[in-house]
DRENVEX-502378 format. One record per residue (C-alpha): chain; residue number from 1; residue in three letters; z, y, x. Coordinates in steps of 0.5 Angstrom, whole numbers, m for minus. Each point is the difference from the previous one (the first is absolute). Layout:
N
KEVEX, A, NUM, ALA, Z, Y, X .
...
//
This chain:
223
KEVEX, A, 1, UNK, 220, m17, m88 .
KEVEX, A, 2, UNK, m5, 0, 6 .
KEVEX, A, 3, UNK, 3, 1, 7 .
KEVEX, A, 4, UNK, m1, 5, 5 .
KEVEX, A, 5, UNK, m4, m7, 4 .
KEVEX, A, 6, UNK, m4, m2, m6 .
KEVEX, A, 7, UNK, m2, 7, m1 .
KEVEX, A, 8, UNK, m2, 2, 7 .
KEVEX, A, 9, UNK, m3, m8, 1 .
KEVEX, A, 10, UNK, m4, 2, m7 .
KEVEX, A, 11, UNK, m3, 6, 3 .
KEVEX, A, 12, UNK, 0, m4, 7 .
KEVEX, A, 13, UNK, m5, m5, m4 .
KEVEX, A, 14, UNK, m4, 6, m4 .
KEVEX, A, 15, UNK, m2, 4, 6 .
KEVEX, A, 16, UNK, m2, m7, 3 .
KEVEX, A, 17, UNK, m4, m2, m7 .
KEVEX, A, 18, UNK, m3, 7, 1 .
KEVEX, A, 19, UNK, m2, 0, 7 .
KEVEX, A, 20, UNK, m3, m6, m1 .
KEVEX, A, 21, UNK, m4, 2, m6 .
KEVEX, A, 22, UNK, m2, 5, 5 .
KEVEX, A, 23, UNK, m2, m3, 6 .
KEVEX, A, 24, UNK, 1, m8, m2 .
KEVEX, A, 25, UNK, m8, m1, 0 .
KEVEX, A, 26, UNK, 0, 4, 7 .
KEVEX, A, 27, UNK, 5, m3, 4 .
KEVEX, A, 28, UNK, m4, m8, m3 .
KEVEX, A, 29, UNK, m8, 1, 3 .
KEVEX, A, 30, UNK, 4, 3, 6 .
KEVEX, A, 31, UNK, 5, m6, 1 .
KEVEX, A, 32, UNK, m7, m5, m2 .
KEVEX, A, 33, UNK, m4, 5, 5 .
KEVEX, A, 34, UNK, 5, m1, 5 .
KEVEX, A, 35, UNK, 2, m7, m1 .
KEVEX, A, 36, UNK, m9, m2, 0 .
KEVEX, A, 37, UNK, m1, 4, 6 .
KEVEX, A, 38, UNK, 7, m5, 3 .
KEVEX, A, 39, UNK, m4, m5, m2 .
KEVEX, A, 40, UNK, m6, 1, 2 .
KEVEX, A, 41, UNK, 2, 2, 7 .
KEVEX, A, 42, UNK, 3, m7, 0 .
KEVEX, A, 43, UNK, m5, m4, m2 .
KEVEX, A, 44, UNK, m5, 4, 5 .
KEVEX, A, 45, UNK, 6, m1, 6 .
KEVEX, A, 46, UNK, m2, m9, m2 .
KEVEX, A, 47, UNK, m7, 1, m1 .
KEVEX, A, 48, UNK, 1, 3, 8 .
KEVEX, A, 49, UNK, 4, m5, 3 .
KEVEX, A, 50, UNK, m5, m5, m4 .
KEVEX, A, 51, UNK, m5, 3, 3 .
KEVEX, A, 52, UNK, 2, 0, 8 .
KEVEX, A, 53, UNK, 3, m7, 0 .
KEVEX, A, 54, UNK, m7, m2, m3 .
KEVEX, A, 55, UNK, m4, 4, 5 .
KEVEX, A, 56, UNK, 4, m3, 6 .
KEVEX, A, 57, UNK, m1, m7, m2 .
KEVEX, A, 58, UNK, m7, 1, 0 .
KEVEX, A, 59, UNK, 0, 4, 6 .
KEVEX, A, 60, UNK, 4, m6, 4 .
KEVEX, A, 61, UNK, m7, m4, m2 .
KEVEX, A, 62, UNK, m4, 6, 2 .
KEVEX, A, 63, UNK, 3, 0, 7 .
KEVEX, A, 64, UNK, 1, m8, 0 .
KEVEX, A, 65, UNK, m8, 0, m1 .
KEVEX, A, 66, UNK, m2, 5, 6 .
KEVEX, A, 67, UNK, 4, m3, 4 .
KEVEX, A, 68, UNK, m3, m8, m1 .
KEVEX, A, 69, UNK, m6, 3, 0 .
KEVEX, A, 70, UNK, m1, m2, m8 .
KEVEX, A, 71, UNK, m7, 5, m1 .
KEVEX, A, 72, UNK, 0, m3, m6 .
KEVEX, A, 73, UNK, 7, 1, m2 .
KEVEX, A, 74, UNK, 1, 7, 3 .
KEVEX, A, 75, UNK, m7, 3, m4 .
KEVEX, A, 76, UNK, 4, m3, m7 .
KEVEX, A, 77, UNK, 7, 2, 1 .
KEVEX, A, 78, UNK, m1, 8, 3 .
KEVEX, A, 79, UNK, m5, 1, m6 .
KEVEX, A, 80, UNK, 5, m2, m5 .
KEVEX, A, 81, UNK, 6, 4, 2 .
KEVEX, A, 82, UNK, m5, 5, 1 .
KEVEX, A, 83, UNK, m2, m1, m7 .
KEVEX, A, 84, UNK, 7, m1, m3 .
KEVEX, A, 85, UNK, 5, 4, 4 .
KEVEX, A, 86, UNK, m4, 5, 3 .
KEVEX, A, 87, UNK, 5, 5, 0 .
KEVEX, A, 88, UNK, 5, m3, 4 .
KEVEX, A, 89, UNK, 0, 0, 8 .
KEVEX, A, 90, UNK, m1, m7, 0 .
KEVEX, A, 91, UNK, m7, 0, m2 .
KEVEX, A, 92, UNK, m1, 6, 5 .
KEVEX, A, 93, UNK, 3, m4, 6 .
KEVEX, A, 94, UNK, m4, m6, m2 .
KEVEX, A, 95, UNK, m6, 4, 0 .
KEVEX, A, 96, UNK, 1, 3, 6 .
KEVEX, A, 97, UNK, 2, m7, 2 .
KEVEX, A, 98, UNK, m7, m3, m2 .
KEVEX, A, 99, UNK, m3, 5, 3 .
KEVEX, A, 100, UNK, 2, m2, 7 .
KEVEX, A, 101, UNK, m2, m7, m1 .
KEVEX, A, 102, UNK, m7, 1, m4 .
KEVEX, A, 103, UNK, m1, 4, 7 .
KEVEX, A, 104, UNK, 3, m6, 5 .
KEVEX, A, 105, UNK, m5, m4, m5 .
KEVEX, A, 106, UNK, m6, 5, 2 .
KEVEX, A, 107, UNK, m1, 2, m8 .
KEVEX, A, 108, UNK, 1, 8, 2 .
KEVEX, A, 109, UNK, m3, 2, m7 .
KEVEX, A, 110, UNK, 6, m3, m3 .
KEVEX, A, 111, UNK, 5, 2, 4 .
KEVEX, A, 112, UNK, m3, 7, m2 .
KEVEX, A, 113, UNK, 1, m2, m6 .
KEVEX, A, 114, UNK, 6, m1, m1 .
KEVEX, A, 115, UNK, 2, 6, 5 .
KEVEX, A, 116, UNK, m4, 4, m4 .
KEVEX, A, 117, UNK, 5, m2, m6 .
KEVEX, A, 118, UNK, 6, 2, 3 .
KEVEX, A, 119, UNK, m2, 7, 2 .
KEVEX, A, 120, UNK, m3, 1, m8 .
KEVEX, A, 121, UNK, 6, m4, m3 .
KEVEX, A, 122, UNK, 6, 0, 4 .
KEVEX, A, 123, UNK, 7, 4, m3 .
KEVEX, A, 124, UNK, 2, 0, 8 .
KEVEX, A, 125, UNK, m3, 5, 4 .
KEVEX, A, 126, UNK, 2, m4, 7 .
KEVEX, A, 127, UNK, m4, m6, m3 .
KEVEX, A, 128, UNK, m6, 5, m1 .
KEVEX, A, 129, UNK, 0, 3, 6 .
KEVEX, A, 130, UNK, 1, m7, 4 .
KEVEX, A, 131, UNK, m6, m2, m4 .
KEVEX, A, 132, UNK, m5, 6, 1 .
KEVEX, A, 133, UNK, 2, m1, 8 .
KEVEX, A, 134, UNK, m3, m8, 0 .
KEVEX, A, 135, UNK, m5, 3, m4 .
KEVEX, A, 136, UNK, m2, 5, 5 .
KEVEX, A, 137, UNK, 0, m6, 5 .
KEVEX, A, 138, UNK, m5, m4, m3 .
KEVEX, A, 139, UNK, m5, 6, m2 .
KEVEX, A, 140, UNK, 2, 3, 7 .
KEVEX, A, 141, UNK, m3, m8, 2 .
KEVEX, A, 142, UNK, m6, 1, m5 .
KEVEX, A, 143, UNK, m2, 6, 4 .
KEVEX, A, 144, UNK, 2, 4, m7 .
KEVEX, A, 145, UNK, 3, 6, 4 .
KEVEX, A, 146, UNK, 0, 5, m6 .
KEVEX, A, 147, UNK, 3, m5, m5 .
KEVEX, A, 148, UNK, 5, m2, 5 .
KEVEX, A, 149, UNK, 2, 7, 1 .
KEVEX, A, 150, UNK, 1, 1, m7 .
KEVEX, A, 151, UNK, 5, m5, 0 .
KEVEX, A, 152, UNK, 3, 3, 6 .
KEVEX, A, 153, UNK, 0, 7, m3 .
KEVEX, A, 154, UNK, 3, m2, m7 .
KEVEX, A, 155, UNK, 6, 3, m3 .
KEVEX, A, 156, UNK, 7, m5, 3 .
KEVEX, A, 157, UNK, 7, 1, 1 .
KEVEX, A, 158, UNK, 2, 4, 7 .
KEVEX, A, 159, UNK, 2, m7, 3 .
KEVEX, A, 160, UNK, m7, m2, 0 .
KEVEX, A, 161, UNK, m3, 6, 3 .
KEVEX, A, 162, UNK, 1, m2, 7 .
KEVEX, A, 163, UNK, m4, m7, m1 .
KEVEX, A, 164, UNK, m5, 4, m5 .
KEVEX, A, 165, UNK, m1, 5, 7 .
KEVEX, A, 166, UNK, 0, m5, 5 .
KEVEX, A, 167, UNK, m6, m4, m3 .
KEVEX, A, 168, UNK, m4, 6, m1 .
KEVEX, A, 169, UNK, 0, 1, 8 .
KEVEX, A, 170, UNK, m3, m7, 0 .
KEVEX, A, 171, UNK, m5, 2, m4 .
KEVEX, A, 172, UNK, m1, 6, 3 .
KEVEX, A, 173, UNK, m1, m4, 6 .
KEVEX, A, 174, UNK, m5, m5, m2 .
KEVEX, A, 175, UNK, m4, 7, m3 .
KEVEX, A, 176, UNK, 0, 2, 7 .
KEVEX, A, 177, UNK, 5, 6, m2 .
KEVEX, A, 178, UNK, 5, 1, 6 .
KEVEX, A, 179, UNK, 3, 7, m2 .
KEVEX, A, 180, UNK, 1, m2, m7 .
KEVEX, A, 181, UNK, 3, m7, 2 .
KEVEX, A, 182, UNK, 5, 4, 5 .
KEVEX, A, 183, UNK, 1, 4, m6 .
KEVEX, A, 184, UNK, 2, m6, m4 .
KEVEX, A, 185, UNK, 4, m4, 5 .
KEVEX, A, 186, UNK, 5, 6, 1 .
KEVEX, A, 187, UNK, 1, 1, m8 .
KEVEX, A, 188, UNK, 2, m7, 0 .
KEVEX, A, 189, UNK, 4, 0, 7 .
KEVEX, A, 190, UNK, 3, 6, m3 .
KEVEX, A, 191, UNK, 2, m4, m6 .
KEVEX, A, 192, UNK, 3, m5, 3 .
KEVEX, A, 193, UNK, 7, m2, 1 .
KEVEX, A, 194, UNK, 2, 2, 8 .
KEVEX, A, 195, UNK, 1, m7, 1 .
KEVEX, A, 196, UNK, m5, m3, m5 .
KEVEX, A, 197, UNK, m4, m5, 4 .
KEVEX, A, 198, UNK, m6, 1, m3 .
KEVEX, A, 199, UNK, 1, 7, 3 .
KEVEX, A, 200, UNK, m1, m3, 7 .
KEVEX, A, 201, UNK, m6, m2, m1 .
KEVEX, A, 202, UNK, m3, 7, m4 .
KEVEX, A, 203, UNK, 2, 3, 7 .
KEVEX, A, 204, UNK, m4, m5, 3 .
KEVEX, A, 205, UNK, m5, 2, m4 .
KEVEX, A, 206, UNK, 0, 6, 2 .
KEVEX, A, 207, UNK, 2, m1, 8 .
KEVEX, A, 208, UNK, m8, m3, 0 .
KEVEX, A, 209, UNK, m3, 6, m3 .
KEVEX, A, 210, UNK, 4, 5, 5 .
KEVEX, A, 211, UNK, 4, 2, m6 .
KEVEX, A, 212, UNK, 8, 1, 1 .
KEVEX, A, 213, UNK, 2, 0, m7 .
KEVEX, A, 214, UNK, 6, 5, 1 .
KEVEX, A, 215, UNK, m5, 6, 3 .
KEVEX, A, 216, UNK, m2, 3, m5 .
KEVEX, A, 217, UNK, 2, m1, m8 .
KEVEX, A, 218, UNK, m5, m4, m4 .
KEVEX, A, 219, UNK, m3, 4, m5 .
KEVEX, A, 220, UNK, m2, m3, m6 .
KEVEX, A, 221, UNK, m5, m4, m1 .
KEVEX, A, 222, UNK, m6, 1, m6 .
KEVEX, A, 223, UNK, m1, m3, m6 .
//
């Protein structure tokens, strides 16, 4: 005869049969859901770390080559880690690097090249906005007023915009626009640290054109 334990374990395993018959092909393509979506954040998690690690040795040659002064060697290796690790802060870097040198070399359109590749292709918005500010420079000495101006008016994080407002009061000033250069010194002095350097010398800036950048508040320059 049965004992009270055997039966209560019988009807233990008869529910258990039941509700796995019930919800056993449920509970499985979760568990392989689960389980694939593990193993497949895993394996994007080494794809990653591979990636950066051969994104930084191709960067140390980037910047080994910029420095020697190897053209040759810096054209190669900034368009190869372009090529294959685009989304990485080490291609942005090394563009923004290249970009340096192309326009020590006296090769300004490359440097705008790889300036422009930043600001359509960089995932950081500071590397972006680095970038649009040394474009600006260059179309500022090309004499491309309005180009350059649309750099310096583009959409960038609100740590740059001190920077952005300074430049387009020297652009105003090479356009021979003093009341908008002054506008754009106080938005930029107003923008920076109390005890920014770059500070000090916005207020120069503005001593020079007969401005006291705590006289009035700025007014927001258009766009």
């Amino acid at each position: 005869m049965a004992s009270p334990l055997d039966l209560e374990e019988q009807e233990q395993l008869d529910e258990l049969k039941h509700f796995w018959k019930r919800w056993g092909d449920l509970i499985t393509w979760v568990l392989i859901a689960v389980l694939g979506g593990y193993a497949a954040w895993m394996g994007w998690q080494s794809y990653s770390v591979k990636q950066a690690v051969q994104a930084a040795a191709l960067y140390d040659t980037v910047e080994r080559s910029a420095i020697g002064g190897d053209m040759a060697l810096l054209d190669r290796s900034v368009s190869d880690i372009k090529d294959k690790f685009a989304s990485t802060t080490y291609a942005q870097q090394a563009a923004l690097l290249a970009a340096r040198v192309y326009n020590d070399k006296d090769r300004k359109a490359d440097a705008k090249s790889q300036l422009t590749w930043v600001i359509d292709k960089a995932s950081d918005e500071g590397y972006q906005a680095l970038a649009r500010l040394r474009l600006a420079a260059l179309l500022v000495e090309d004499k491309a007023f309005d180009e350059a101006r649309k750099q310096l008016t583009a959409k960038t994080p609100e740590a740059f915009a001190p920077l952005m407002a300074d430049r387009l009061g020297d652009l105003a000033m090479l356009q021979a626009q003093p009341v908008e250069a002054v506008q754009h010194y106080k938005n930029a002095w107003k923008g920076f640290e109390p005890n920014a350097e770059y500070r000090r010398l916005v207020a120069v800036k503005l001593s020079a054109l007969g401005a006291d950048p705590e006289d009035a508040p700025a007014v927001e320059s258009k766009k």
